[in-house]
C-alpha positions, 0 to 999 in steps of 0.5 A: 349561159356560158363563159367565154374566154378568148385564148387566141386570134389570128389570120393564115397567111395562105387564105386570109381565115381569121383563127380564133380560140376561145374557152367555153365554160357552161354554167350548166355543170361547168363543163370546159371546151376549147372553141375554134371559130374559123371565118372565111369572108362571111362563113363561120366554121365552129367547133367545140372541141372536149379536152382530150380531143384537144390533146390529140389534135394538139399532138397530131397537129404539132407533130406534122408541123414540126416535121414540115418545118425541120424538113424546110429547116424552118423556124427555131424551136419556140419561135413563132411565125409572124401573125396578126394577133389582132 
């Protein structure tokens, strides 16, 4: 059986997909992984994702975002764009 945390939920403005993140804990060895749950209408995307993948795609993903948000003078560092967080 597993452990599931919910982290965070949201929907993208462009497409209308619910986001949700959750942590993952396997009783079996205790192993951690962050899960994203991506919805699109009735489809269901899943990924469990390692620690260290998480970093990276943390990092790449942050990195991009920052660059197109300082090239369209955007949001203020820390600020979080309007989501639902329902």
């Amino acid at each position: 059986m597993e452990k599931i945390t919910r982290l965070d939920k949201f929907r993208v403005p462009v497409g209308n997909q619910e986001i949700e993140l959750q942590q993952i804990e396997f009783a079996a060895g205790g192993l951690l992984f962050l899960r994203l749950r991506i919805r699109e209408h009735r489809r269901f995307t899943i990924f469990d994702i390692d620690p260290v993948t998480a970093g990276r795609w943390a990092e790449v993903m942050a990195s991009w975002s920052q660059r197109q948000l300082d090239a369209a003078g955007g949001l203020a560092d820390g600020e979080k764009p309007d989501a639902d967080q329902g």
